[in-house]
N, CA, C and O of each residue as an XYZ file, in Angstrom:
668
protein
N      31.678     34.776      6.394
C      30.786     33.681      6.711
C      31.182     32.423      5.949
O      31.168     31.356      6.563
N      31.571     32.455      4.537
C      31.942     31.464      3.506
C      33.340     31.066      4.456
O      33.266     30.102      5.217
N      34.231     31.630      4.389
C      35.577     31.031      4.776
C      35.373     30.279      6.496
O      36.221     29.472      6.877
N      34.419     30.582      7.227
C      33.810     30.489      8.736
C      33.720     28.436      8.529
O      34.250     27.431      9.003
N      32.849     28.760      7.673
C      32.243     27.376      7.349
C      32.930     26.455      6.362
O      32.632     25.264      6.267
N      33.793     27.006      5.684
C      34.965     26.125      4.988
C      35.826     26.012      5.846
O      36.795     26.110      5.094
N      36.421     25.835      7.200
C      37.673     25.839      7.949
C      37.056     25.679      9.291
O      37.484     26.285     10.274
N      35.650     24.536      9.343
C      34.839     24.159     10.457
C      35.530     22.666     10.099
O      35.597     22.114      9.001
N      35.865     22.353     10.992
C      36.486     20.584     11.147
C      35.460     19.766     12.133
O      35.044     20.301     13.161
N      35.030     18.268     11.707
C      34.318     17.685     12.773
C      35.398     17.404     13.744
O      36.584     17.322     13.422
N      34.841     17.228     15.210
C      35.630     16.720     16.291
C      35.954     15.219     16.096
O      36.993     14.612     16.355
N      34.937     14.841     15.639
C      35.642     13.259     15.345
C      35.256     13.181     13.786
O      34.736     14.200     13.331
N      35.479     11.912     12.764
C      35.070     11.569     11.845
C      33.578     11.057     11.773
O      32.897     10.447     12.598
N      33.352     11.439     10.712
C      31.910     10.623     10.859
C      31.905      9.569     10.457
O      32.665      9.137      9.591
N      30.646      8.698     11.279
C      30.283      7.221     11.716
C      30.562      6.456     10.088
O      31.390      5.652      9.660
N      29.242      7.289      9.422
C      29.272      6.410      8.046
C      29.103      7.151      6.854
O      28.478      8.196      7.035
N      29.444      6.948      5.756
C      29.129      7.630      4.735
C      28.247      6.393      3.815
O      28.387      5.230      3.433
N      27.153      7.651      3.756
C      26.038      7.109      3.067
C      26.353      7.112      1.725
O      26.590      8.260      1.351
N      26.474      6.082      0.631
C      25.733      4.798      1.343
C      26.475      3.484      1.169
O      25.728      2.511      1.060
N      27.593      3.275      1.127
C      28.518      2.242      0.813
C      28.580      1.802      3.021
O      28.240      0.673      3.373
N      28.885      2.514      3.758
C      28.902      2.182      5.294
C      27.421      1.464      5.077
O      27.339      0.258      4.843
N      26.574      2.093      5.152
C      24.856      1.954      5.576
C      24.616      0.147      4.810
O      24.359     -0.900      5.403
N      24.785      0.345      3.640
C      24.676     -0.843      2.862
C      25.687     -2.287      2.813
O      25.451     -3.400      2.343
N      26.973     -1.702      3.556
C      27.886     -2.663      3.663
C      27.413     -3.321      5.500
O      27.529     -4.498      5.843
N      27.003     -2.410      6.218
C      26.359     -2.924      7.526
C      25.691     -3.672      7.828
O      25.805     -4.486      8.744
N      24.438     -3.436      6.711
C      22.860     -3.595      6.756
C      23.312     -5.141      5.585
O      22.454     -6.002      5.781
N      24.094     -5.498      4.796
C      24.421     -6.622      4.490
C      25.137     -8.055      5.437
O      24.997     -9.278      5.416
N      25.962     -7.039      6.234
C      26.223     -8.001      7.662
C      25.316     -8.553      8.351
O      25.276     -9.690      8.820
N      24.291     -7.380      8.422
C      23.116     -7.592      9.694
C      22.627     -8.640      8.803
O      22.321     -9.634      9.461
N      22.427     -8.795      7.463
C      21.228     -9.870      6.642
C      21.964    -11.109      6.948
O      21.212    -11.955      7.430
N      23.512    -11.597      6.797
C      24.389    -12.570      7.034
C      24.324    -12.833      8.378
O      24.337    -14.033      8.655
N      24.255    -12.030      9.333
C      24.244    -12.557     10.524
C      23.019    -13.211     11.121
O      22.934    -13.888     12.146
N      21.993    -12.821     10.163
C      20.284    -13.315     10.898
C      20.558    -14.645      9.834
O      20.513    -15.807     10.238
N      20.773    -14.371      8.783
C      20.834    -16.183      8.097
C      21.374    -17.224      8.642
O      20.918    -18.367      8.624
N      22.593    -16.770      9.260
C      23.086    -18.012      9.711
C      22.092    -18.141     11.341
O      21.755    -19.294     11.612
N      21.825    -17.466     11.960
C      20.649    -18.148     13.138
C      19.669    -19.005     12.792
O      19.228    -19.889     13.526
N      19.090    -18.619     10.984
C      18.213    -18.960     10.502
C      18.487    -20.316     10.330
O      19.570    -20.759      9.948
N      16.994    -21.308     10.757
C      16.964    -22.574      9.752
C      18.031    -22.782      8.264
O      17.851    -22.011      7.321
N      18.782    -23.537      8.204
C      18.819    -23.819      6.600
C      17.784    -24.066      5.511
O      17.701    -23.795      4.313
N      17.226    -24.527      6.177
C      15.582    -25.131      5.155
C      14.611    -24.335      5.130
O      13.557    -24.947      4.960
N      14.438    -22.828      5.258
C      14.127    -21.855      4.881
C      14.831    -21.430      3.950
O      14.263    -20.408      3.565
N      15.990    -21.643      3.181
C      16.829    -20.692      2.791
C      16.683    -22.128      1.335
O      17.520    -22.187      0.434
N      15.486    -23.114      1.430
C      16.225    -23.922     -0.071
C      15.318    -23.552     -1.376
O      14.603    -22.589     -1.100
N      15.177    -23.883     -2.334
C      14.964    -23.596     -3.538
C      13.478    -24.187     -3.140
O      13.115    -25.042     -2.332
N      12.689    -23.228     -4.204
C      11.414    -23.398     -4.467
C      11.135    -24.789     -4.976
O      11.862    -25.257     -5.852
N       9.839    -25.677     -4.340
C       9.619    -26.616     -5.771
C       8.378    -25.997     -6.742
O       7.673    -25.028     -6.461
N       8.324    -26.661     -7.717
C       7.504    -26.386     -8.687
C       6.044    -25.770     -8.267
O       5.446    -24.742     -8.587
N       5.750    -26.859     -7.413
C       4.350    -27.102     -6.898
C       3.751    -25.556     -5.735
O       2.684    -24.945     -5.785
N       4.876    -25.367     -4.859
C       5.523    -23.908     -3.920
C       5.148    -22.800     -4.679
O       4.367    -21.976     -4.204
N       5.766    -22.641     -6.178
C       5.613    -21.417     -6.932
C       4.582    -21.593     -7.335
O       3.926    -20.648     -6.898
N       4.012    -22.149     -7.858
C       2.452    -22.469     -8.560
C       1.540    -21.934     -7.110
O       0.804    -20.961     -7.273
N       1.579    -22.317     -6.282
C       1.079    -22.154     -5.712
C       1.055    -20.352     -5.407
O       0.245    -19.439     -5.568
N       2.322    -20.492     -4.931
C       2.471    -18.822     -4.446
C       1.945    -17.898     -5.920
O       1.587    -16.810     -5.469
N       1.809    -17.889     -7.026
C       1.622    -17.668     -8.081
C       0.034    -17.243     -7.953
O      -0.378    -16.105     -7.728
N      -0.585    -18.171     -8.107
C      -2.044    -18.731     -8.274
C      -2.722    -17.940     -6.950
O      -3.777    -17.377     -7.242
N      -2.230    -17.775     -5.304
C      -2.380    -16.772     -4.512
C      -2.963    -15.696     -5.203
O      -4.191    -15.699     -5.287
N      -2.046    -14.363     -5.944
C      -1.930    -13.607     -6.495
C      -2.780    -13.418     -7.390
O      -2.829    -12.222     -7.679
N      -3.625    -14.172     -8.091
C      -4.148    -14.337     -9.256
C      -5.743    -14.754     -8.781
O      -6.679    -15.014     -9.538
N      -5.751    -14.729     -7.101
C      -6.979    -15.642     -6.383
C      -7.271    -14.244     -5.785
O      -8.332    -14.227     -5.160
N      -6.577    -13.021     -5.816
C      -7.081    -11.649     -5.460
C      -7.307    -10.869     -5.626
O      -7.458     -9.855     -4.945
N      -7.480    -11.297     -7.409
C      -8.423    -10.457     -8.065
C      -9.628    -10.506     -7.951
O     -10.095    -11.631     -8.129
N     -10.369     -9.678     -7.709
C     -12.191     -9.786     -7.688
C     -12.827     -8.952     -7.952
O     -12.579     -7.798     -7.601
N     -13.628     -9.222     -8.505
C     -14.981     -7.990     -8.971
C     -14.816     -6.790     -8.773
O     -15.276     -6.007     -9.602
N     -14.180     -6.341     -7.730
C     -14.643     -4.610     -7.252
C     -13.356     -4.498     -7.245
O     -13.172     -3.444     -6.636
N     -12.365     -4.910     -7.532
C     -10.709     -4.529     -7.522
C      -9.458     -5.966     -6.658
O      -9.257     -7.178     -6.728
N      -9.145     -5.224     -6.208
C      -7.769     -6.556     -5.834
C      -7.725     -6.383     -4.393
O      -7.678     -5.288     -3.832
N      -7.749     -7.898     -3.629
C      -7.835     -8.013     -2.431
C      -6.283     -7.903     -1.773
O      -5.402     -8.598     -2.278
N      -6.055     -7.268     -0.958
C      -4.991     -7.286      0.062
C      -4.494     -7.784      0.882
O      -3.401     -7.474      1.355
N      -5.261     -8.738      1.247
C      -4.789     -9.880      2.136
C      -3.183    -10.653      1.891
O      -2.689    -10.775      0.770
N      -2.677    -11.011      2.855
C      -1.160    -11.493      2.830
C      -1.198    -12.904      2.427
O      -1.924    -13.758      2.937
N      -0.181    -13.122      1.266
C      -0.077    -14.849      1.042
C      -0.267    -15.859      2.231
O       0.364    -15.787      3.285
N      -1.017    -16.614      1.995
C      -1.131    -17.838      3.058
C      -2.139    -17.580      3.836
O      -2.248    -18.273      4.848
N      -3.230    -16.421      3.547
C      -3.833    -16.797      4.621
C      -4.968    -16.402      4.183
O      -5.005    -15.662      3.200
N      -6.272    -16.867      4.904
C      -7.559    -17.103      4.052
C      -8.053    -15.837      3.991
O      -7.372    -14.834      4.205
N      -9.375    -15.840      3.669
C     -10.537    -14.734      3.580
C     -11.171    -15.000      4.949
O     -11.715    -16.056      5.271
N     -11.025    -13.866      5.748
C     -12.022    -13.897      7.095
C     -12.952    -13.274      6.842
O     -13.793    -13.437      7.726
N     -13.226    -12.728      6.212
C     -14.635    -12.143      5.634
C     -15.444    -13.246      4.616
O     -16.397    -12.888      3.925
N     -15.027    -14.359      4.626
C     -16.155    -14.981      4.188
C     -16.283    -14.962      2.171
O     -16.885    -15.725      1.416
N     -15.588    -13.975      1.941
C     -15.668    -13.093      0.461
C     -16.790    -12.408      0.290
O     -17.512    -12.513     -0.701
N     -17.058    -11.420      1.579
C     -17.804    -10.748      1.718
C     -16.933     -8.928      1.131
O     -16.918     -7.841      1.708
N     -16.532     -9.226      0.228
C     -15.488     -8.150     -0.348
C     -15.828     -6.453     -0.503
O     -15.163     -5.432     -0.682
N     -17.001     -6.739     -0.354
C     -17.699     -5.247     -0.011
C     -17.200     -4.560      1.228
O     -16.815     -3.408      1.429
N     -17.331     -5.697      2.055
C     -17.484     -5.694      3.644
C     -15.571     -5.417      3.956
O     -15.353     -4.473      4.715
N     -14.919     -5.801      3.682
C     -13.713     -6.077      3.788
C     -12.580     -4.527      3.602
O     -12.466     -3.800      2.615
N     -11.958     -4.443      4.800
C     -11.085     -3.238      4.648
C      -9.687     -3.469      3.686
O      -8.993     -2.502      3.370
N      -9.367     -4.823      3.271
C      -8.387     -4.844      2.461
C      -8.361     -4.874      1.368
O      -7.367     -5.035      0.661
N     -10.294     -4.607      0.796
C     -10.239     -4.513     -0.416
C      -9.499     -3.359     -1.620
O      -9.976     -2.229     -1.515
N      -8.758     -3.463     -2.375
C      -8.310     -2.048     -3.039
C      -8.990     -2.229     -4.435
O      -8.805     -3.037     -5.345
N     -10.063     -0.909     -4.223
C     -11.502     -0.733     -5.028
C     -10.328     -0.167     -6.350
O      -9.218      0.358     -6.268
N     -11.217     -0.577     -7.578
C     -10.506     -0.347     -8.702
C     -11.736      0.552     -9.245
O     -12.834      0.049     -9.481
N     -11.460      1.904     -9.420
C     -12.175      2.864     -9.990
C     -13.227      2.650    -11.214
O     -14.324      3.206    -11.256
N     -12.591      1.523    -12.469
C     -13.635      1.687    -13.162
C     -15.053      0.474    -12.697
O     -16.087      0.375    -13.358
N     -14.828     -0.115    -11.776
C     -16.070     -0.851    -11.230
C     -17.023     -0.131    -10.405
O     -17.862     -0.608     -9.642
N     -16.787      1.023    -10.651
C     -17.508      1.887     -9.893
C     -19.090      1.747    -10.004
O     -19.685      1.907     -8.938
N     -19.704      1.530    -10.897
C     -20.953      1.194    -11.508
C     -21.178      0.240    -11.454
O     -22.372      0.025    -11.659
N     -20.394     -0.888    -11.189
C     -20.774     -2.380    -10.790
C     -21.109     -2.212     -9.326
O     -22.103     -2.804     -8.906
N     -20.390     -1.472     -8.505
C     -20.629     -1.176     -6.486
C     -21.516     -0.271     -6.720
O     -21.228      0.293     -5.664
N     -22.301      0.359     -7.123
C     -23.124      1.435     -7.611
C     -24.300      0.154     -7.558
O     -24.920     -0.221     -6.563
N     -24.360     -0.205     -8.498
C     -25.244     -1.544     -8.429
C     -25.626     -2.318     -7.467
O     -26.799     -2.440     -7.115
N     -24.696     -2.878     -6.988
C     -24.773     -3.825     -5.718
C     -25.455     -2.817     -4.528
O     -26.426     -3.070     -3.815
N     -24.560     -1.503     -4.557
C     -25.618     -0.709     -3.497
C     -26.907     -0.272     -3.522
O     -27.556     -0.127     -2.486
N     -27.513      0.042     -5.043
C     -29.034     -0.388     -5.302
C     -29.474     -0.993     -4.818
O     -30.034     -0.725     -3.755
N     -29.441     -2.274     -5.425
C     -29.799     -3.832     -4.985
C     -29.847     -3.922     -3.147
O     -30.846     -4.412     -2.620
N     -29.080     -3.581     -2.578
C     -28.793     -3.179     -1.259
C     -30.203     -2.611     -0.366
O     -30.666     -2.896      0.739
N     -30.521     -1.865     -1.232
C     -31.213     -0.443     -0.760
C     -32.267     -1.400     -0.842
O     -32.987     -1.316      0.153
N     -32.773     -2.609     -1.953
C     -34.048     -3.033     -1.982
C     -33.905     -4.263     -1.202
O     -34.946     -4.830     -0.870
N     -32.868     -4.725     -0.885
C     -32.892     -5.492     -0.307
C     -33.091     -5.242      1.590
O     -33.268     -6.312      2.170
N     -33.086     -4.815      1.904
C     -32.964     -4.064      2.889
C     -34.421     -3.583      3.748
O     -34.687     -3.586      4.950
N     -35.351     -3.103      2.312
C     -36.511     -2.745      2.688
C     -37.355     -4.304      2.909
O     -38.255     -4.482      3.729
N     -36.893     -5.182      2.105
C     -37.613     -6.750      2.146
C     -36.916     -6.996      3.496
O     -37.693     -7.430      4.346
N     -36.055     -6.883      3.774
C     -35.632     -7.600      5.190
C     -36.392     -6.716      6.178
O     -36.597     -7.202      7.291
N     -36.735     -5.768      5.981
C     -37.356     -4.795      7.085
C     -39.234     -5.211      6.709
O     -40.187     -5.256      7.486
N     -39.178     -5.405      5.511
C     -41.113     -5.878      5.711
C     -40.795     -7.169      6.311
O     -41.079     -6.980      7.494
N     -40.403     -8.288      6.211
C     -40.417     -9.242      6.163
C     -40.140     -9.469      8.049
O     -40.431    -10.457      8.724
N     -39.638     -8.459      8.395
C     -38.932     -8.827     10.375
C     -37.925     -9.547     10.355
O     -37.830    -10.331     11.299
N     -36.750     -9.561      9.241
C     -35.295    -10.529      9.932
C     -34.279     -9.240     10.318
O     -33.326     -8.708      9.748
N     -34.903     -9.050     11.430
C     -33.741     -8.492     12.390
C     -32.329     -8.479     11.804
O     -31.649     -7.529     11.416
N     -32.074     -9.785     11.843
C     -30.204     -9.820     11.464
C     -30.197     -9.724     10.201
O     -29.199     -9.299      9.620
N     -31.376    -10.125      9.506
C     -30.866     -9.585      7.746
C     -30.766     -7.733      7.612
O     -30.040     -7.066      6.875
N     -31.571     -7.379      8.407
C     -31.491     -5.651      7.989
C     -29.963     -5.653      8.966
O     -29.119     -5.109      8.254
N     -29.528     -5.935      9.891
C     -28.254     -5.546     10.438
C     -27.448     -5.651      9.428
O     -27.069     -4.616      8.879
N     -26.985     -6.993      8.937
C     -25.982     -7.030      7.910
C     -26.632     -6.115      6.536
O     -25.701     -5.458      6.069
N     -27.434     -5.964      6.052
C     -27.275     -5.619      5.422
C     -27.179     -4.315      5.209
O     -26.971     -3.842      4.091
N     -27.374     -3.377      6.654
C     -27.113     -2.186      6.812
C     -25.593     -1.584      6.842
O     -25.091     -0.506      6.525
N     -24.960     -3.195      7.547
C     -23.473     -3.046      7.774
C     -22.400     -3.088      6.235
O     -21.228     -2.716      6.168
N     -23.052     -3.526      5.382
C     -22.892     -4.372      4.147
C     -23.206     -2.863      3.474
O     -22.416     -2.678      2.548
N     -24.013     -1.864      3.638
C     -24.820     -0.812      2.778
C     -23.426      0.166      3.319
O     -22.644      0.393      2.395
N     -23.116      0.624      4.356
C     -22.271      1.262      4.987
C     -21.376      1.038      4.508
O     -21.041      2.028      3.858
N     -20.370     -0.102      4.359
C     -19.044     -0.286      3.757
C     -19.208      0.330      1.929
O     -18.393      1.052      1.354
N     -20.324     -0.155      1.427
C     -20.416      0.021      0.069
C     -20.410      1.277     -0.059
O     -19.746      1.666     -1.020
N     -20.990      2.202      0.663
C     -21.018      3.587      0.786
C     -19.382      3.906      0.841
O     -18.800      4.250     -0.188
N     -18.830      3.799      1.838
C     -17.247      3.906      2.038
C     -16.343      3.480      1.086
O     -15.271      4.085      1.063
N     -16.571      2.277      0.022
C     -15.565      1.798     -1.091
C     -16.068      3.019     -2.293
O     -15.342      3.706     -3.012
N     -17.540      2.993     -2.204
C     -17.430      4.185     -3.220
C     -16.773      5.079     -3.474
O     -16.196      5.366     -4.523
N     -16.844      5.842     -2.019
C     -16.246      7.507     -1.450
C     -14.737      7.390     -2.068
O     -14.196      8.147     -2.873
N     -14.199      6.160     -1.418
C     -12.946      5.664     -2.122
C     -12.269      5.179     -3.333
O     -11.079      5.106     -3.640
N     -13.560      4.810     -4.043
C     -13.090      5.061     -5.629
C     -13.784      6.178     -5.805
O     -14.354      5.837     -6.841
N     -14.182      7.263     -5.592
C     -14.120      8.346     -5.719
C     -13.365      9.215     -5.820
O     -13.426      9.972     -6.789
N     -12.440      9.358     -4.855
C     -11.310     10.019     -4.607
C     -10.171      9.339     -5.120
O      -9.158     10.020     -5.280
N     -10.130      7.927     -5.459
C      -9.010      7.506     -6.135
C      -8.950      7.884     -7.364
O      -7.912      8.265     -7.905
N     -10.596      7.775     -8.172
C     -10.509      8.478     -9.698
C     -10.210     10.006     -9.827
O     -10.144     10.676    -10.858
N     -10.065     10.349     -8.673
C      -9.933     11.991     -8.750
C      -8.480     12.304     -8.429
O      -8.292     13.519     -8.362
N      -7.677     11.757     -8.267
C      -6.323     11.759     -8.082
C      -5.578     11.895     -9.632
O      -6.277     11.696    -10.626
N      -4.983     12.037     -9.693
C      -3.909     12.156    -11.019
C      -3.035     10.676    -10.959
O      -2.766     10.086     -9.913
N      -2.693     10.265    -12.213
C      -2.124      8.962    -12.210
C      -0.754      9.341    -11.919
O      -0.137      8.642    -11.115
N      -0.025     10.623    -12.600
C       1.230     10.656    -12.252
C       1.578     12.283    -11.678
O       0.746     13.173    -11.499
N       2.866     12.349    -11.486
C       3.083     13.551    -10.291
C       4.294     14.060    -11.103
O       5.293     13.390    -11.366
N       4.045     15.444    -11.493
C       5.179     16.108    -12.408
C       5.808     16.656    -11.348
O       5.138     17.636    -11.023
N       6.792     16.534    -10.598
C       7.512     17.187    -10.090
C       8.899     18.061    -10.513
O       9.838     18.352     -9.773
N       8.698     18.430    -12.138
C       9.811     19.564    -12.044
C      10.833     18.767    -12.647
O      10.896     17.542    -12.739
N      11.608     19.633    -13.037
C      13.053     19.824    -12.972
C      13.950     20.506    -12.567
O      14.103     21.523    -13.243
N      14.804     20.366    -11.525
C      15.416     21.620    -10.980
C      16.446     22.297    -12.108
O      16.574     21.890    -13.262
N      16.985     23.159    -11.647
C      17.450     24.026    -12.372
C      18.905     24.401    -11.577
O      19.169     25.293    -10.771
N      19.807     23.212    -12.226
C      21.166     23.232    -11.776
C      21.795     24.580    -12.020
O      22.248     25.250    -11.092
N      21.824     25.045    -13.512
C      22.653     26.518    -13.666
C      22.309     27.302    -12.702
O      23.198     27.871    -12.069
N      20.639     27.554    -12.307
C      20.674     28.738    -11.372
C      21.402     28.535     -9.731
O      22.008     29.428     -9.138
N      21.230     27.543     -9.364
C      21.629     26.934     -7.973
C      22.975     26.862     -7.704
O      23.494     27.117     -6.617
N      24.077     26.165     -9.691
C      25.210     26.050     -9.559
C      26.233     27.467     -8.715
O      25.957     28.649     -8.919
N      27.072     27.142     -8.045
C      28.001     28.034     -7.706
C      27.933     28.881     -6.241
O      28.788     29.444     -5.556
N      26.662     28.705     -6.131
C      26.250     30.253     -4.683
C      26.865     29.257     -3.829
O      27.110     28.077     -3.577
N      26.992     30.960     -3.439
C      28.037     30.480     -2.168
C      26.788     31.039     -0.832
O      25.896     31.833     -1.130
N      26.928     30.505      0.525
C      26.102     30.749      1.512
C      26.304     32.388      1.976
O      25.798     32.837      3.005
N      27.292     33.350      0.854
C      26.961     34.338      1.327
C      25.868     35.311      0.246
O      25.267     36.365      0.458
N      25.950     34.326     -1.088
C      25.077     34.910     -1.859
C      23.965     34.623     -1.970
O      23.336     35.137     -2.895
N      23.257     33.627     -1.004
C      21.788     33.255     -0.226
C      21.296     34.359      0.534
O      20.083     34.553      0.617
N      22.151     35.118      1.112
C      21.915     35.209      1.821
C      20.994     37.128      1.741
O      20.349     37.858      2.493
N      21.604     37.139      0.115
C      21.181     38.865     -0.258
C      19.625     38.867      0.049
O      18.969     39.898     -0.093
């Protein structure tokens, strides 16, 4: 079986060897879309550009964790961040959204004595998401921060041959 598979030849060569082919390609392909590209996409930052793009980053931090939204483009939620699926809930504010969903709960019953229709909607819709960011820093604090995956064990693996797999 060993000698079967040592004295198997491909019919042709292969395409690429990973990863000097893959990476020398995929560098063409980047050269070839630049030059289609504008030049004036391709010029140096000014001061004012990075500050800016900077300050983005630093505008998505909030209360219940860090917003996800893509540079350049606003809050469609209003900074209704409860409400918002791109929020990424940061576990130890858990007791701060714990809070707000209290507050929720009483707020909720005043919109319901009181008859504003659309205040108990939103704020039912508003009670629902808070419920859901919880569940989700829930399960995020219950995760492990890091992942031991081992060390393999070269000596035992070194040497077999595919007929001594096979005992």
């Amino acid at each position: 079986m060993a000698e079967a598979f040592g004295q198997f030849q491909y019919p042709t060569p292969p395409l690429a060897i990973y990863p000097e082919d893959v990476i020398s390609h995929h560098r063409a392909f980047i050269a070839r879309r630049r030059t289609e590209r504008p030049s004036e996409e391709y010029r140096e930052l000014t001061a004012t550009e990075w500050d800016e793009f900077l300050a983005h980053f630093e505008l998505r931090k909030v209360a219940l964790g860090t917003c996800g939204r893509d540079y350049a483009t606003p809050c469609q939620h209003e900074n209704a961040c409860v409400r918002c699926p791109l929020l990424l809930v940061d576990p130890a504010q858990m007791p701060r959204l714990q809070e707000i969903h209290a507050n929720l709960v009483d707020r909720l019953q005043e919109a319901k004595d009181q008859g504003w229709l659309g205040e108990v909607a939103a704020i039912e819709t508003t009670m629902a998401a808070a419920a859901q960011k919880l569940e989700a820093m829930r399960e995020r604090a219950a995760q492990p921060s890091t992942v031991h995956l081992g060390m393999p064990d070269i000596r035992r693996d070194a040497g077999r041959s595919s007929a001594d797999s096979e005992d």
